[in-house]
C-alpha positions as CSV (number, residue, x, y, z in Angstrom):
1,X,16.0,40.0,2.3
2,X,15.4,42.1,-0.3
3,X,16.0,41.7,-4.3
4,X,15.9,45.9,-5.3
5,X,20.0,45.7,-5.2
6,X,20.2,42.8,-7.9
7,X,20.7,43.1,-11.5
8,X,16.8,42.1,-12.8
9,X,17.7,38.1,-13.5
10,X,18.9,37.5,-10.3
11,X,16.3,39.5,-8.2
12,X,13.6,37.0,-10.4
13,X,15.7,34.1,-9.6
14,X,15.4,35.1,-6.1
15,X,11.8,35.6,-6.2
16,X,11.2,32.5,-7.7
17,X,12.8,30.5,-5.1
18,X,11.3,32.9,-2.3
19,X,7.6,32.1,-3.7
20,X,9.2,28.0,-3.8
21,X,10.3,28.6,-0.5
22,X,6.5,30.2,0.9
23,X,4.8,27.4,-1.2
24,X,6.5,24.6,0.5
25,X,5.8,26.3,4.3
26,X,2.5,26.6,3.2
27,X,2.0,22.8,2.1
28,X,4.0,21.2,5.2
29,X,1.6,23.8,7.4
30,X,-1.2,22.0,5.6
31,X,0.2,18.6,5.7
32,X,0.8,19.3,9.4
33,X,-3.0,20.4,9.5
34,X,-4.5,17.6,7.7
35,X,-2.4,14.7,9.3
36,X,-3.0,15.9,13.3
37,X,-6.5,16.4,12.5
38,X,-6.5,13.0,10.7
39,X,-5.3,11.6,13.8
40,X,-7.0,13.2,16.2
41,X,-10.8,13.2,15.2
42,X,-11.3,10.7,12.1
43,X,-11.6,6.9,14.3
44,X,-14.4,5.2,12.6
45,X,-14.1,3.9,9.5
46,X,-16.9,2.0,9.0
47,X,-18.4,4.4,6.8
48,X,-16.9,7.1,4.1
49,X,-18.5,10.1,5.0
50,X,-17.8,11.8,8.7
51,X,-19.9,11.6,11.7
52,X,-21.2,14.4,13.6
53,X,-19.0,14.3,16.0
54,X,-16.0,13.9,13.6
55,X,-16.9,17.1,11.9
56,X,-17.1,18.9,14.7
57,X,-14.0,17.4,15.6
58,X,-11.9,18.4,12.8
59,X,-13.7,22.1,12.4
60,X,-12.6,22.4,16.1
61,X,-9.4,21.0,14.9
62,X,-8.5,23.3,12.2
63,X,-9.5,26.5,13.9
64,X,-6.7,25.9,16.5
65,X,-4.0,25.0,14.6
66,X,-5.0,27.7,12.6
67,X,-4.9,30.4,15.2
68,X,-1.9,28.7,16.7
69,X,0.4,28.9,13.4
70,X,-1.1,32.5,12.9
71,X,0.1,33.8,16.5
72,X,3.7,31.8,15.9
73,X,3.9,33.9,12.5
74,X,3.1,37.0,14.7
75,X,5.4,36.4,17.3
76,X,8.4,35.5,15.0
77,X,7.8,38.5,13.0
78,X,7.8,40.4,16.7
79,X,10.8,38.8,17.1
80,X,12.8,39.9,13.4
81,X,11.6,43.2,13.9
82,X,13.5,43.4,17.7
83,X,16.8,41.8,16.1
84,X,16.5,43.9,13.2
85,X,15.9,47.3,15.4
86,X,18.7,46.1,17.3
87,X,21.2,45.6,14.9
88,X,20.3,48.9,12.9
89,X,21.2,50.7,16.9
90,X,24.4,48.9,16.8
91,X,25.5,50.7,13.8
């Protein structure tokens, strides 16, 4: 969607939720990130500071999810970019 249409207070009142909207992706993405991580690689607690093998564990971790949520982005942007091609040949 697109805001150039709108008088100027209600394309910047659709901005401002837009960048509400990416900022709240972007936490639960991180949230996401931190608490499968968490789960996955953090086990021993008897000490505050990560072993080893947990840091290589959550760098592993983080890379993936990473790569995953960047090729999702990708492929639902592929995606949009079909549906709006095809809808632009309908009319």
């Amino acid at each position: 969607m697109d805001a150039s249409g709108m008088n100027p207070a209600t394309a910047q009142a659709f901005e401002m939720m837009m960048r509400d909207k990416q900022m709240k992706d972007f936490m639960a993405l991180y949230q996401g990130l931190v608490a499968r991580c968490f789960n996955d690689c953090c086990n021993d607690f008897t000490s505050k500071a990560l072993s080893s093998k947990e840091e290589t564990c959550v760098q592993t971790c983080s890379d993936k999810f990473l790569k995953m949520s960047e090729r999702v982005g990708l492929r639902f942007s592929e995606q949009n970019a079909e549906m709006m091609a095809r809808a632009q040949q309908r009319r």
